[in-house]
N, C-alpha and C positions, 0 to 999 in steps of 0.2 A: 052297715056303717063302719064299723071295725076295718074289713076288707078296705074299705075305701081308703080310711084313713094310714093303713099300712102300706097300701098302693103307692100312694102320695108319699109318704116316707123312702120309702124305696128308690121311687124315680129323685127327693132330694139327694136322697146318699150317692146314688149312682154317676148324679152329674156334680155332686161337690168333689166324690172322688176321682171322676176326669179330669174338672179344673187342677187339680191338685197335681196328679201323673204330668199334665202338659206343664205346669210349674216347675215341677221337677225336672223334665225334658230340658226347658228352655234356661231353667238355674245348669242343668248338665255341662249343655252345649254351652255355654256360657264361660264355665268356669273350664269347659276345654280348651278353649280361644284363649284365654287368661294363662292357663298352664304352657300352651303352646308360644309364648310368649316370652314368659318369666322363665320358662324352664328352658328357653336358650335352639329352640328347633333351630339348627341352621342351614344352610346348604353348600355342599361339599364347594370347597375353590381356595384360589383360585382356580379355573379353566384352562392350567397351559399346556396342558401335553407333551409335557416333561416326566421322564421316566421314576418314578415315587413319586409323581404331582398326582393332580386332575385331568382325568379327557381320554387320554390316551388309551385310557384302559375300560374305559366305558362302551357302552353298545349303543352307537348310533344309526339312526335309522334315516337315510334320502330319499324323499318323496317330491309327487308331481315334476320329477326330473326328467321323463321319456325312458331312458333304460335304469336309470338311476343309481350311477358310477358311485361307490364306495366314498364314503369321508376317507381319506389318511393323511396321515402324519410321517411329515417328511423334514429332512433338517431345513434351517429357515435358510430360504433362497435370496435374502438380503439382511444382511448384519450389518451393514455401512448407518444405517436409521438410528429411528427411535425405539424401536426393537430387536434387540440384540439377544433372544431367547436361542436357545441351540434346537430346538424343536416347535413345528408350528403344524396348523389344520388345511388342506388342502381340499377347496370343491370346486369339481368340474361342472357350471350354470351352462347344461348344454343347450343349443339353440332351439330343438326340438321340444323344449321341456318350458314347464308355464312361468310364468315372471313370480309365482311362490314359488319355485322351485328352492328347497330347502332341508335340512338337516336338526334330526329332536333325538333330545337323548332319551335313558328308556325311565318309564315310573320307577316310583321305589325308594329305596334306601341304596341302593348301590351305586347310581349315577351322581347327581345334583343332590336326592337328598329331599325330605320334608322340612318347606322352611315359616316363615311370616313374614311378609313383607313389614317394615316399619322402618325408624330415622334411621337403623342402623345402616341397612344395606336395599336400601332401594333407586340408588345411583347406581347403573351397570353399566360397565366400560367393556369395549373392546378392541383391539388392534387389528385393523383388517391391511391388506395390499390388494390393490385392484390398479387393472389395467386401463377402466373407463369410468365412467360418475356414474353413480346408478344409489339407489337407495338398496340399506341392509335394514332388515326386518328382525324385530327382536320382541320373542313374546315365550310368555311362564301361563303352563296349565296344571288344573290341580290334579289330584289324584283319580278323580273320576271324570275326567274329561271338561269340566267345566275351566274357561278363558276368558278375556276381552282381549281387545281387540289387538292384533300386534303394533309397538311403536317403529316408527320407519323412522330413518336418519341417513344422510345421502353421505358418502364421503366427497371432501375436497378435492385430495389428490391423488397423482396415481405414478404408478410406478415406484411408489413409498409406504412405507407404512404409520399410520397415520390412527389415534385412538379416536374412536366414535364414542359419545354419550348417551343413554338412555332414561328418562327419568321417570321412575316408577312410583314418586311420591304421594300421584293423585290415583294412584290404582287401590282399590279394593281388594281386600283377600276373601278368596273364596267363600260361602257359603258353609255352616260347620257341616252340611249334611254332604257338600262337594269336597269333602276331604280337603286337607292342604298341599299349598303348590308342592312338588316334586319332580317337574318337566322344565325344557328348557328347551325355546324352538330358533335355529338362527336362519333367516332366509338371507343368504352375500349375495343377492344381484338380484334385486327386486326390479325389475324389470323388461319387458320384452324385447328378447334379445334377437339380433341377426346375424351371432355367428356365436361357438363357444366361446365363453368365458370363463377362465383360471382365476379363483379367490381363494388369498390364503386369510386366513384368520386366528389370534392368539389372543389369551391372558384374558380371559372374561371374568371383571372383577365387579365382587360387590360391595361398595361405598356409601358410608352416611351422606345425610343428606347435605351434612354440614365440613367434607371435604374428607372426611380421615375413612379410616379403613373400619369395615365392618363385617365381619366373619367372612371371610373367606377372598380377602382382594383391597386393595387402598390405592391411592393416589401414588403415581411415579415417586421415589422422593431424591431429592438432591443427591448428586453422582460427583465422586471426586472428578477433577478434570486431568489429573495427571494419576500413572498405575504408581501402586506400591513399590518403594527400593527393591532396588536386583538387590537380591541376599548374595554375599562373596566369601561364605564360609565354606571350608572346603570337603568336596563330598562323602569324604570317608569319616569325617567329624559327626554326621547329618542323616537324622532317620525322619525323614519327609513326611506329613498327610495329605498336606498340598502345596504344590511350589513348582511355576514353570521350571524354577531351574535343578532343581532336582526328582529322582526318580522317585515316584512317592510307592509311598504303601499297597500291595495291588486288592481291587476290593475294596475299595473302601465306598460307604454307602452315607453320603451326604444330607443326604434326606429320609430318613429311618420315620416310621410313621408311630409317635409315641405321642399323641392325641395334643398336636405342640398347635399354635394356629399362626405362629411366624411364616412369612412368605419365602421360599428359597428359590433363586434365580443364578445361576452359575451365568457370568457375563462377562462381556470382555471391555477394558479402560485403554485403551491406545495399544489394543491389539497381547493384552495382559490378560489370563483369566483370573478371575477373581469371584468370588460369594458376597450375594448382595442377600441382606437377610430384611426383610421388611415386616414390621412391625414385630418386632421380635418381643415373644415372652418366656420361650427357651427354644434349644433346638438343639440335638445331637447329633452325631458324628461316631458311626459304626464303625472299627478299624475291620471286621472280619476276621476276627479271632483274636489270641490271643500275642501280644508283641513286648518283647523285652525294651525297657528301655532304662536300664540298670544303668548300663554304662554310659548315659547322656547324664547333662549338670544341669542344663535348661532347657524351659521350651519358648518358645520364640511365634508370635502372631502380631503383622500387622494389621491395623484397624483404624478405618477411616469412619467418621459420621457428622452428620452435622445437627443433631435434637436428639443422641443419647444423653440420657443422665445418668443410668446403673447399666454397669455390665462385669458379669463374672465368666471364668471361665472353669471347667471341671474336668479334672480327668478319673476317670472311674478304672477300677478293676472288678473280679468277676465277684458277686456276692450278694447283690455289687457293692464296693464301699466306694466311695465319692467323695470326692475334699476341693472345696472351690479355691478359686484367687481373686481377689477382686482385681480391675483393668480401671484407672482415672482414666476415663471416655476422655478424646482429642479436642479441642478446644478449635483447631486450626489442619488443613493436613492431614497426613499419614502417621498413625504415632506406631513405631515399630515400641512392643513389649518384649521385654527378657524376664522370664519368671524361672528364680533356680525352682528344683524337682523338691527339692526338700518341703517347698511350702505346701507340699501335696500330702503328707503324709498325713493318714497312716495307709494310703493307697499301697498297694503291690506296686512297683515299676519294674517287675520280673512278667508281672501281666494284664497290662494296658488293653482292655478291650474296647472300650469307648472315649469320644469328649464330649462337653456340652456347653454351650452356650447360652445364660439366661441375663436378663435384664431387660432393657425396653426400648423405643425411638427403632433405626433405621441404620444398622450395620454394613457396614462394608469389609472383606477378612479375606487374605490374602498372606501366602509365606509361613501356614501353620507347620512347624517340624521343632523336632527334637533335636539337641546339639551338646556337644561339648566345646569345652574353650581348646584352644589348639596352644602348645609349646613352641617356641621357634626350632627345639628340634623335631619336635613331629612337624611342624609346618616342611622341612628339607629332606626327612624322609617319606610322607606323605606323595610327593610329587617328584617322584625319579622318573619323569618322564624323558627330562631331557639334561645330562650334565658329561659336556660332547667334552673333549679331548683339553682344549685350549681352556675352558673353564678350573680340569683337574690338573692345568698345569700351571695354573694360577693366574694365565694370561689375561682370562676372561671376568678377572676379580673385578669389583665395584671400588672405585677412585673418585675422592677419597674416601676411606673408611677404618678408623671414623672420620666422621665430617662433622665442625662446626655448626648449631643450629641456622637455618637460613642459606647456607650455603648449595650449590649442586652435587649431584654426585651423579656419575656416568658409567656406564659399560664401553668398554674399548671396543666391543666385535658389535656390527650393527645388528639395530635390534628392530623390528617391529613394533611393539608397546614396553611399554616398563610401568608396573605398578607397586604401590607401596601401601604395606598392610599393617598394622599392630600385631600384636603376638595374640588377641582374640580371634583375626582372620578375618577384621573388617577392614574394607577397603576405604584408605585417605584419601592416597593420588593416582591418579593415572594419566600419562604422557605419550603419546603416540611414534616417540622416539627414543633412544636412549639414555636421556638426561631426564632428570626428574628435581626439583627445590626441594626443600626443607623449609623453606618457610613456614612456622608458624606452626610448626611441630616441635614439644618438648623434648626436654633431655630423656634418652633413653634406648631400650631396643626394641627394633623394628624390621620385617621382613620385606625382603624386594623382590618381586615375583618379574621374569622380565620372558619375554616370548621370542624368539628368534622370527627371521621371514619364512620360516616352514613351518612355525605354528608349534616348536619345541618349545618346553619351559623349563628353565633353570632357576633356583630358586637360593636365596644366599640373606644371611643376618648384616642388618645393619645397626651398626652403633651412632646415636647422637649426643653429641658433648654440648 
C-alpha cells in the first residue's frame, strides 16, 4: 500500500514538474520576443550601396538565374530622376532563368542584421529602374529558414526610377523557435521573360507605418530646389572639407561608422554636390588625420532644411576634446553660417581631426571649410595673376576712384567681367563688361576683381565716398 502510494506521488511530482519546465519555456520565449523588441534588434540600412553605407559590402547570393550572373554595384546609370545616389545594385533577369529569379543577402549579423518586424519599420521601400512592367518580389526570412510568402509589387515606369512600396504591417514574425528575421530576398523581374533583362535597384528602406523613418531608412524628405551660394573667397584664404569650388582636404571620410543612425546620401541640386543627412541624430566627419587650422578665423557651412529644430556643430581634436556651436536652423532657403574658431575652444586648432553634426529633422550641408577674412592688401597680393603693363602704368586704372555712392566706375582696357567684393572676399556685383554701379553700396573700401578676354585677373581697391 506504501509502494502504491509513493508511486502515485512520484508520477504527481513528475508531471507538476513538466508543467512547470514548459511554463518556464514558454515565460522564456516570451520574455525573448519582449526583449527583442524593447531592446531595439534592428536591421542594418539603409540598403544603398554606398561606400561606408549598406549592401555593397554584404555577400549576396543569385539564384534560380540559369548561370547566375553576380549582383554588382555600379555608378547610377541615371542621375537626371528621382534618384540621384552615386552608387546603385545591378541584376542581369536572364531569359533562361525562372521568373524568381532573384538575389538574398547572407543570415547573420553581418548583412541586414536580426530584426522585429513592428510600427516602426515594416513599410519597405525601394528604388528600382527597369526597362519593362513586370513585378519585383520582396520577402525577409528568419534565421532558420522559416518565411511567408513574398510580397510582389509591379513598377509603373520604365526607363526611370521610380520607389516601390511594400507593406509588411500584417506580416507575423517568426516563431521564437525559428529565430528572428536576418535575411532579406529581392526578386527585380518577377516574371517570365523572353529576352535578358537589366534591373538596377537602390536605397531599401525601412519605414513606420505612420510615414517617418524607422531604423535603418525614412521617407524622401523635402530638397532645396536651388544649390547652395558659390563661396567667392579666395583660395589661399580657404582650408576646404567640402566645396565644389575649392580643393578640399584629401581623405576625408563622410560617413565614419560611430553607431550614428542619421541617413548620408552625397547628392547633387542643379548639378551641385551637396550632403543630404536624413534624420539626423548625429553624424561625423573624419578629416584623416591630423590638420592645422591655426591660421583660419572661421569656419563656414551652408545648410538648408525644412523640419530642423536643433542643430549643432563640433569640431573635435585628438583626445578627443570636442566643443559645439550651435547653428539657428533656416526658416526659409540656404542659410550660409560663419562661426569665428574661438567659439571652439578649448579645442586644439593645431590639430583638427574630426567634425560632427548633431541635432534632429533632415539636413541639407554644403560649402563646409575653414577661412580667414582677407585684407585688401592681401586681396592684390593674393592674385598676381595678371597686372599686364598698361595696368602698372596707370592706364589701366579704375574711373572714377574714388566714386560717389551710386555712381559707375569702369576700366579703360576691355574687360571680359568685372566684379566687386568687400574687403571679406564676398562677392556683391558682377558685370559682364567693364562698368560696374555702386548703387546701393555704403561708404567705404572695396575690391574690384576684373578679368581680361584671356581670362587674366587684375585686381585694384576701390574707394566709396
Amino acid at each position: 500500500m506504501v509502494m502504491v502510494i509513493n508511486t502515485i506521488s512520484c508520477i504527481i511530482f513528475v508531471s507538476l514538474l513538466t508543467n512547470r519546465i514548459n511554463m518556464i519555456k514558454k515565460t522564456t520565449l516570451s520574455v525573448l520576443a519582449v526583449l527583442a523588441t524593447t531592446l531595439g534588434f534592428s536591421q542594418n540600412g539603409p540598403i544603398d550601396f554606398e561606400t561606408g553605407g549598406q549592401g555593397a559590402n554584404w555577400t549576396w547570393t543569385v539564384f534560380e538565374n540559369s548561370t547566375n550572373p553576380a549582383l554588382t554595384f555600379i555608378a547610377n546609370p541615371d542621375m537626371s530622376g528621382d534618384n540621384t545616389s552615386a552608387t546603385v545594385a545591378k541584376f542581369t533577369a536572364l531569359q533562361a532563368g525562372n521568373p524568381y529569379a532573384g538575389c538574398e543577402s547572407s543570415h547573420g549579423n553581418i548583412d541586414l542584421g536580426t530584426f522585429v518586424l513592428d510600427t516602426t519599420n515594416s513599410i519597405i521601400k525601394i528604388m528600382v529602374w527597369k526597362t519593362s512592367i513586370s513585378d519585383v518580389g520582396m520577402k525577409l526570412i528568419s534565421a532558420k529558414g522559416w518565411a511567408l510568402p513574398e510580397l510582389k509589387v509591379a513598377n509603373k515606369l520604365i526607363n526611370k526610377w521610380e520607389e516601390l512600396t511594400f507593406d509588411f504591417s500584417s506580416f507575423a514574425n517568426p516563431p521564437a523557435s525559428q529565430g528572428l528575421y536576418d535575411q532579406i530576398v529581392v526578386f527585380p523581374d518577377y516574371i517570365a521573360r523572353t529576352k535578358d533583362n537589366i534591373v538596377y535597384f537602390d536605397n531599401i528602406s525601412f519605414n513606420s507605418i505612420t510615414g517617418g523613418s524607422g531604423g535603418g531608412g525614412g521617407v524622401k524628405p523635402a530638397e532645396p530646389s536651388a544649390a547652395a551660394p558659390v563661396p567667392t573667397r579666395i583660395d589661399s584664404n580657404v582650408i576646404s572639407v567640402f566645396s565644389d569650388t575649392y580643393t578640399d582636404i584629401a581623405g576625408v571620410d563622410f560617413n565614419p561608422g560611430w553607431g550614428q543612425s542619421t541617413v548620408v546620401k552625397s547628392i547633387q541640386i542643379k548639378g551641385n554636390n551637396t550632403y543630404r543627412y536624413n534624420g539626423l541624430n548625429y553624424q561625423g566627419i573624419d578629416l584623416n588625420g591630423t590638420n592645422s587650422v591655426s591660421e583660419m578665423e572661421y569656419l563656414h557651412v551652408d545648410i538648408w532644411s525644412a523640419n530642423s529644430t536643433a542643430l549643432n556643430v563640433f569640431l573635435i581634436s585628438s583626445g578627443p576634446v570636442e566643443t559645439p556651436s550651435a547653428i539657428v536652423t533656416p526658416t526659409a532657403g540656404w542659410l550660409s553660417v560663419d562661426i569665428s574658431l574661438t567659439d571652439f575652444t578649448p579645442v586644439d586648432l593645431n590639430d583638427i581631426i574630426q567634425l560632427k553634426f548633431d541635432g534632429n529633422g533632415d539636413i541639407f550641408m554644403d560649402n563646409l571649410y575653414f577661412y580667414k577674412k582677407t585684407s585688401i592688401v592681401d586681396t592684390i597680393v593674393e592674385e598676381p595673376n595678371f597686372i599686364n603693363e598698361s595696368f602698372l602704368n596707370g592706364i589701366n586704372q579704375l574711373y572714377p576712384n574714388p566714386v560717389i555712392s551710386g555712381n559707375e566706375v569702369r576700366f579703360i582696357e576691355e574687360i571680359s567681367h568685372i566684379e566687386l567684393l568687400d574687403l571679406s572676399g564676398r562677392l556683391l556685383k558682377k558685370e559682364n563688361n567693364n562698368v560696374i554701379s555702386t548703387i546701393g553700396l555704403d561708404q567705404g573700401t572695396y575690391v574690384v576683381r576684373a578679368t581680361n578676354l584671356v581670362g587674366k585677373v587684375s585686381t585694384q581697391q576701390l574707394i566709396i565716398k
